[in-house]
ChimeraX commands (.cxc) that place a marker at each C-alpha (Angstrom):
marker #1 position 0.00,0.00,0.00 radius 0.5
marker #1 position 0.90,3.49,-1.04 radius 0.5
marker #1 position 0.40,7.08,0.38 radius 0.5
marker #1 position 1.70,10.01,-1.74 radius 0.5
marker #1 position 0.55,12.67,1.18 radius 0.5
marker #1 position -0.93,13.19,4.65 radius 0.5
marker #1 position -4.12,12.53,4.18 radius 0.5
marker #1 position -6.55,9.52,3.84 radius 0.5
marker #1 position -7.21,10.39,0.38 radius 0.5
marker #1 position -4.14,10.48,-0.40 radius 0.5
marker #1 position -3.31,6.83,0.15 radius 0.5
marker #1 position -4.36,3.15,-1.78 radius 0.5
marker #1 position -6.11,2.59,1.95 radius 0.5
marker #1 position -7.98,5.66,1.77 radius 0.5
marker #1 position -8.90,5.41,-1.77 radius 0.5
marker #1 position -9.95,1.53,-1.58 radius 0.5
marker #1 position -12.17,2.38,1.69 radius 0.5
marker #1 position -13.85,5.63,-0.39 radius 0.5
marker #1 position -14.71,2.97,-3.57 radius 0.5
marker #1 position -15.95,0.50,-0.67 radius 0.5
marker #1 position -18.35,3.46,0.74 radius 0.5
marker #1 position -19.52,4.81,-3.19 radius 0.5
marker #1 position -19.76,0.45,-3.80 radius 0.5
marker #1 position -21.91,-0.95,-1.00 radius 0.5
marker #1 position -23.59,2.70,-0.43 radius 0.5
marker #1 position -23.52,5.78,-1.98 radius 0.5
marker #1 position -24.22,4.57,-5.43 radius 0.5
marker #1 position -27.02,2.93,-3.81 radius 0.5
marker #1 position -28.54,6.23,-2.78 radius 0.5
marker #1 position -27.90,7.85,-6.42 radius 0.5
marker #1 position -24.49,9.69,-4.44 radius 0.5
marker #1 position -27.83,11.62,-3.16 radius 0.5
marker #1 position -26.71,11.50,0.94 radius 0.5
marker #1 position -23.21,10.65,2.78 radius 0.5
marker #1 position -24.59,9.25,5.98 radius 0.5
marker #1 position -21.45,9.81,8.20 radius 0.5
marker #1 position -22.75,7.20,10.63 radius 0.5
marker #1 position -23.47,5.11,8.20 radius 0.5
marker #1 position -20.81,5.26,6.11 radius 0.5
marker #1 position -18.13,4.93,9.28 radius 0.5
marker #1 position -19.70,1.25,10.52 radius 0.5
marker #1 position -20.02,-0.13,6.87 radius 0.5
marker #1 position -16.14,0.73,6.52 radius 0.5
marker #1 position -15.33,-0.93,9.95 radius 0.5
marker #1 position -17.67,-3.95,8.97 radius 0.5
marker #1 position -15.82,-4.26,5.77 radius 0.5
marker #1 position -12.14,-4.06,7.16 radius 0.5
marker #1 position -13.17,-6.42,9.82 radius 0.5
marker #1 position -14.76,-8.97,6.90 radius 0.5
marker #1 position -11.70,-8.64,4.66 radius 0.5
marker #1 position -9.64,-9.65,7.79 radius 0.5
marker #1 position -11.84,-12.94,8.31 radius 0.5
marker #1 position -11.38,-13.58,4.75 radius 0.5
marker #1 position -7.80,-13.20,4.35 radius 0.5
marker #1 position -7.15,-14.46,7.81 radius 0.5
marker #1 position -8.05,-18.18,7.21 radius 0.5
marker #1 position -4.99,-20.44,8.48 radius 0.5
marker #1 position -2.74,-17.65,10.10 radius 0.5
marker #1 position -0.23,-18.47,12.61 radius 0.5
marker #1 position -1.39,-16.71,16.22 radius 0.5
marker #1 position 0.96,-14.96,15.74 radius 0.5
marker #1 position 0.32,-12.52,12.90 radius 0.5
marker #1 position -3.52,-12.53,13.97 radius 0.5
marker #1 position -2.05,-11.29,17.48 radius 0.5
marker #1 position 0.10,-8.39,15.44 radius 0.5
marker #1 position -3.17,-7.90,13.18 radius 0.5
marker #1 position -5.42,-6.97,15.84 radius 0.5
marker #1 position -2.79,-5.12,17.87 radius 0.5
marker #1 position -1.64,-3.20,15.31 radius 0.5
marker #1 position -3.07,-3.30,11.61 radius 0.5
marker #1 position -6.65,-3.31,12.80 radius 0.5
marker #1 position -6.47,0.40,14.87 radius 0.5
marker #1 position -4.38,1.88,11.62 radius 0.5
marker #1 position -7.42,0.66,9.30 radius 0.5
marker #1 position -10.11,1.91,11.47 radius 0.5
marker #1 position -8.45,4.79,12.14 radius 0.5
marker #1 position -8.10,5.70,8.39 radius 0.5
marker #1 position -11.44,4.93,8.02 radius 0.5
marker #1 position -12.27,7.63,10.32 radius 0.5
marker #1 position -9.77,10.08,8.57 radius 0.5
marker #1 position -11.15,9.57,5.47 radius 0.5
marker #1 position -15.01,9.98,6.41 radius 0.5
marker #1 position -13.31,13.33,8.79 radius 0.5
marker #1 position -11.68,14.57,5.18 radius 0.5
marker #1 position -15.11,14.44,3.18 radius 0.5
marker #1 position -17.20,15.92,6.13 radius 0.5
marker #1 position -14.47,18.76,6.21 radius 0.5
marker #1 position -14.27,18.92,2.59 radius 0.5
marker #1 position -18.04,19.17,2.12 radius 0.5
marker #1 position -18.39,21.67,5.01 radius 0.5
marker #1 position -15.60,24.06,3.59 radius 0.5
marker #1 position -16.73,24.18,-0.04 radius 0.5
marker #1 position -19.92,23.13,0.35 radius 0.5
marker #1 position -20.26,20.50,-1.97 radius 0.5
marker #1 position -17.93,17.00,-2.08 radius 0.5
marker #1 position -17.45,14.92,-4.87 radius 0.5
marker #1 position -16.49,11.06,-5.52 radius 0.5
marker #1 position -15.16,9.66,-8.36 radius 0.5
marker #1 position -17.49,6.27,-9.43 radius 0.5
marker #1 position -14.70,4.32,-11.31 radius 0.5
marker #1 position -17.86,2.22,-12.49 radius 0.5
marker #1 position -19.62,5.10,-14.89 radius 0.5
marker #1 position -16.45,6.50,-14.90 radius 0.5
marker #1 position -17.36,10.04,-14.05 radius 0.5
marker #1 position -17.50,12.36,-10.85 radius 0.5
marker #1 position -20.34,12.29,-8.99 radius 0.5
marker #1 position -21.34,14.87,-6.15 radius 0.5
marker #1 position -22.54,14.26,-3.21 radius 0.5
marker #1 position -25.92,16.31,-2.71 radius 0.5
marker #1 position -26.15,16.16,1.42 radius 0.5
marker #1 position -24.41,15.07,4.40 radius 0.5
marker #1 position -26.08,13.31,7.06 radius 0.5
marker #1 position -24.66,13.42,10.57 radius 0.5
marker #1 position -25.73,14.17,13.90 radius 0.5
marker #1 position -23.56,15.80,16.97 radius 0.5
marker #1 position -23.07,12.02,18.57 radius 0.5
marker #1 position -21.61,11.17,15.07 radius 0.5
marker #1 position -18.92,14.25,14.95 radius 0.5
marker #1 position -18.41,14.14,18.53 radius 0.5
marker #1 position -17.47,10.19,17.54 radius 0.5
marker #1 position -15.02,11.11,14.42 radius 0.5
marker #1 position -13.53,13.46,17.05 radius 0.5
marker #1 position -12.63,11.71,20.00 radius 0.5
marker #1 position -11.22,8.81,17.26 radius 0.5
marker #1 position -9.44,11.42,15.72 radius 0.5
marker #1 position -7.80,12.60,18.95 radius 0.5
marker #1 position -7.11,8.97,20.30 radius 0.5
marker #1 position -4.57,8.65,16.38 radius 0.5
marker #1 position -2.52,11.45,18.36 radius 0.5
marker #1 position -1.92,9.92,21.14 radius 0.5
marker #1 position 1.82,7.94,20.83 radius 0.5
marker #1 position 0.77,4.86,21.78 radius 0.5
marker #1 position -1.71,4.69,18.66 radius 0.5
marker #1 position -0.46,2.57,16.06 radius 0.5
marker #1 position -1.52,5.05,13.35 radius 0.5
marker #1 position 0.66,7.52,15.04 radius 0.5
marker #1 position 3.79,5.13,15.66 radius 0.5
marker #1 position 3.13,4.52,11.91 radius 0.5
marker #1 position 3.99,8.26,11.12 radius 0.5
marker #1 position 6.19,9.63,13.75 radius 0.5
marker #1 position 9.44,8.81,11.76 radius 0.5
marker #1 position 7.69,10.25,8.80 radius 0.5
marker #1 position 9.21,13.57,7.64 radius 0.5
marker #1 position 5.50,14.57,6.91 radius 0.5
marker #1 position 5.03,13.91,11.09 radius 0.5
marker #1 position 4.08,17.77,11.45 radius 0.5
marker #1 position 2.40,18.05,8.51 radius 0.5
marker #1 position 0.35,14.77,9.78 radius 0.5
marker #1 position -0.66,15.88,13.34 radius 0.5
marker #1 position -1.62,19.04,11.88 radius 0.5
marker #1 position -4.02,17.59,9.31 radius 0.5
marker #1 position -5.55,15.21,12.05 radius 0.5
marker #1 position -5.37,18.17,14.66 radius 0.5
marker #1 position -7.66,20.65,11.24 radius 0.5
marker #1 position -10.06,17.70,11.37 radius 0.5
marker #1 position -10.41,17.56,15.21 radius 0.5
marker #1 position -10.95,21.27,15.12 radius 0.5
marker #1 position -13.37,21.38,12.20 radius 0.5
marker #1 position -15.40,18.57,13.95 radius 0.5
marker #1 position -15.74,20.55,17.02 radius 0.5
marker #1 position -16.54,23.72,15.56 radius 0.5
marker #1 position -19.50,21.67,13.81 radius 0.5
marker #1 position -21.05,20.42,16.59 radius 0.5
marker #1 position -24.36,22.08,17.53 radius 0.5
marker #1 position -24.31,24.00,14.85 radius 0.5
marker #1 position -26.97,21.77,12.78 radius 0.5
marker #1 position -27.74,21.75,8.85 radius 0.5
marker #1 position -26.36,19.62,6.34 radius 0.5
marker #1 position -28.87,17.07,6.39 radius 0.5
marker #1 position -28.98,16.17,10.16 radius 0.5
marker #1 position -30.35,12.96,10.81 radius 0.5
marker link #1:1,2 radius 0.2
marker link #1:2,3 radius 0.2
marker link #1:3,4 radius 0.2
marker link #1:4,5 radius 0.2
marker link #1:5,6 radius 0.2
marker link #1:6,7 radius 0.2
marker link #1:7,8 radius 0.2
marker link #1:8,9 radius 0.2
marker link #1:9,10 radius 0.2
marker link #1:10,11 radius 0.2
marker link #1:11,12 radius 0.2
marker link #1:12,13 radius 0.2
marker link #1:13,14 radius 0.2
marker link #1:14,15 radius 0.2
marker link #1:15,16 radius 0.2
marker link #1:16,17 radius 0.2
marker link #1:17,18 radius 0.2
marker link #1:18,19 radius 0.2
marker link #1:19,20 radius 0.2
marker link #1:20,21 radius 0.2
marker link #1:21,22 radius 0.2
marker link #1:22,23 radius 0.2
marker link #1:23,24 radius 0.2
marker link #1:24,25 radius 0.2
marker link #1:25,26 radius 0.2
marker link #1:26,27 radius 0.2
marker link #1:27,28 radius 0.2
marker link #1:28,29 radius 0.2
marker link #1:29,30 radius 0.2
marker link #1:30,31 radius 0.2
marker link #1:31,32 radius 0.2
marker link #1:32,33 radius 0.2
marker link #1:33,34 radius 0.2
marker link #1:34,35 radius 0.2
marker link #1:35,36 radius 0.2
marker link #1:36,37 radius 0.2
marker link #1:37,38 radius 0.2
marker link #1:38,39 radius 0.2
marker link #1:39,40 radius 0.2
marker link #1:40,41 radius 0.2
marker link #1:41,42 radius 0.2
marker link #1:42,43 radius 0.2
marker link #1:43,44 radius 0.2
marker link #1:44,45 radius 0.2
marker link #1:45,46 radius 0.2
marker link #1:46,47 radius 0.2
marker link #1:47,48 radius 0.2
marker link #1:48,49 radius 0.2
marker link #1:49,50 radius 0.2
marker link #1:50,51 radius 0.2
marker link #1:51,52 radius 0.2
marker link #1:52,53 radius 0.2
marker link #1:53,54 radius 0.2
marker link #1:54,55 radius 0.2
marker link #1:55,56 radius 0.2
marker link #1:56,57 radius 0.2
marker link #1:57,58 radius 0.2
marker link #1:58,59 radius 0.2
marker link #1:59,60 radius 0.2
marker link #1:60,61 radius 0.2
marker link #1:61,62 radius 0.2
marker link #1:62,63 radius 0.2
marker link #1:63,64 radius 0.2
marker link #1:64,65 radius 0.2
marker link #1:65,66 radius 0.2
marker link #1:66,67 radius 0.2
marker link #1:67,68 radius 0.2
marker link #1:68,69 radius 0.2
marker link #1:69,70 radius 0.2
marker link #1:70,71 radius 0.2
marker link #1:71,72 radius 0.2
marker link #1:72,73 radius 0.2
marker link #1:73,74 radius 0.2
marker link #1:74,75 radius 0.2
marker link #1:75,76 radius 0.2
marker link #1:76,77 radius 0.2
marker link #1:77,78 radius 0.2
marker link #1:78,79 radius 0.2
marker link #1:79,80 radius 0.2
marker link #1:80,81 radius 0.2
marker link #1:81,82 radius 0.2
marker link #1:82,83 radius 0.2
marker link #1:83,84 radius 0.2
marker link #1:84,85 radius 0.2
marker link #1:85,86 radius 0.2
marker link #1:86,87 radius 0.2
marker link #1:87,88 radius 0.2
marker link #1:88,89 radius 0.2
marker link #1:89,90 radius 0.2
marker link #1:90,91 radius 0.2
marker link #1:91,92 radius 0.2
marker link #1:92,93 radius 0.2
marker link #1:93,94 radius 0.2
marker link #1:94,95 radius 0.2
marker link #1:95,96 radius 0.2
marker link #1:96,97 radius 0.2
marker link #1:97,98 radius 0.2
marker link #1:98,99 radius 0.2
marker link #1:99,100 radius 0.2
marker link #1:100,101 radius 0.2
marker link #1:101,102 radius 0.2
marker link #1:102,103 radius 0.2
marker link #1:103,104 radius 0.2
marker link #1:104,105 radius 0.2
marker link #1:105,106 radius 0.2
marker link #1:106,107 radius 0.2
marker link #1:107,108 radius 0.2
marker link #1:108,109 radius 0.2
marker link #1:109,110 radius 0.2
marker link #1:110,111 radius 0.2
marker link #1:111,112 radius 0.2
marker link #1:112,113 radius 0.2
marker link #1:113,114 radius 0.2
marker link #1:114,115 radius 0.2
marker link #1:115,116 radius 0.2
marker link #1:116,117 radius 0.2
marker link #1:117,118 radius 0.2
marker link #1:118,119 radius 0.2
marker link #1:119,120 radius 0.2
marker link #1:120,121 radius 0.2
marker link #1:121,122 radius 0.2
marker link #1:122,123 radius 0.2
marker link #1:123,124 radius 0.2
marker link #1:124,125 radius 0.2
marker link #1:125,126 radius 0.2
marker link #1:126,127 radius 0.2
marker link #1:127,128 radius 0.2
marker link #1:128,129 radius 0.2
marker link #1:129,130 radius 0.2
marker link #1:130,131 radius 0.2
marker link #1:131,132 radius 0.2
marker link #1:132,133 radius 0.2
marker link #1:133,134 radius 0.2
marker link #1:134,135 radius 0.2
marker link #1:135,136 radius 0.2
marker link #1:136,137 radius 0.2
marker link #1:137,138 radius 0.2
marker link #1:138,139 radius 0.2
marker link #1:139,140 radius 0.2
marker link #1:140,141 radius 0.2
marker link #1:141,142 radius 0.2
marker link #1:142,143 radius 0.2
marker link #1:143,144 radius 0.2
marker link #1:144,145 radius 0.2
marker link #1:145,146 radius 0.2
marker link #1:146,147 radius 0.2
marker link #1:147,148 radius 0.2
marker link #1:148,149 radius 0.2
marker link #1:149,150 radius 0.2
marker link #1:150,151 radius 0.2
marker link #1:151,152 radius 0.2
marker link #1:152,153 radius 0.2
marker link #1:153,154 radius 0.2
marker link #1:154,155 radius 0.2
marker link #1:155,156 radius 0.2
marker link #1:156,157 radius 0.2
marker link #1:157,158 radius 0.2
marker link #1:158,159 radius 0.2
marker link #1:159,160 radius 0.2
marker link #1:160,161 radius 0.2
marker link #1:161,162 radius 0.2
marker link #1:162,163 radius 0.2
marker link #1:163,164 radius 0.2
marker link #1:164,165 radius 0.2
marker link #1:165,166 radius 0.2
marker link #1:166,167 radius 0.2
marker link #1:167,168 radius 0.2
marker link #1:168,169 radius 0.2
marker link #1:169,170 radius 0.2
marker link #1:170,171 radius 0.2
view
């Protein structure tokens, strides 16, 4: 797996969750409504089936390292990435996804999302800063390390400065 930046989008994780989320949902829905709750368990239900898929006949040994380690980077990139579209969305006020299907962009008309749901993204967001996250052991040799924290740290803020304040297709 690749990343050519800080953020979710800007790795093969990222990208393969946001196809997962436009696959199993949003194309479902005509691209019509991101529902942020939604959207976050259907990724964690899909990183947790690919795991019992690819898992079969493991030594207890990697499953041990999976679920101590690869398991908290996925979900927390799952969390980035649905953090990155709310933020995108609520800065320009519109988000689009690319459907690799039709092979076009699609926008996303609405976001669903309710305070619980932000307030959620947020405290996952500020558990990847903490040093003993995996995610964050992951970057903190990174020369992008700054630019990292600060991208997670943006989301956190934008999060919290959307809470209470309602709109965007509140569920």
């Amino acid at each position: 797996m690749g990343s050519w930046g800080v953020r979710a989008h800007d790795s093969d994780c990222g990208l393969d969750l946001l196809s997962v989320a436009a696959d199993k949902y949003l194309r479902g829905v005509k691209y019509k409504t991101f529902h942020v709750r939604h959207i976050t368990e259907l990724l964690r239900a899909h990183i947790i089936d690919e795991f019992a898929e690819e898992s079969i006949g493991w030594e207890a040994h990697y499953i041990d390292f999976f679920y101590a380690y690869t398991l908290p980077c996925d979900f927390a990139y799952a969390v980035i990435l649905v953090a990155e579209c709310f933020a995108e969305y609520r800065q320009k006020g519109k988000y689009s996804i690319y459907d690799y299907k039709a092979e076009k962009k699609r926008r996303i008309a609405e976001f669903a999302f309710t305070d619980a749901d932000l307030e959620f993204l947020r405290a996952e967001l500020q558990s990847v800063l903490n040093p003993e996250h995996s995610l964050y052991e992951s970057w903190k040799d990174s020369e992008s390390f700054t630019e990292w924290q600060t991208h997670i740290q943006t989301l956190c803020d934008t999060l919290s400065q959307a809470v209470g304040e309602g709109g965007g297709g509140n569920e």
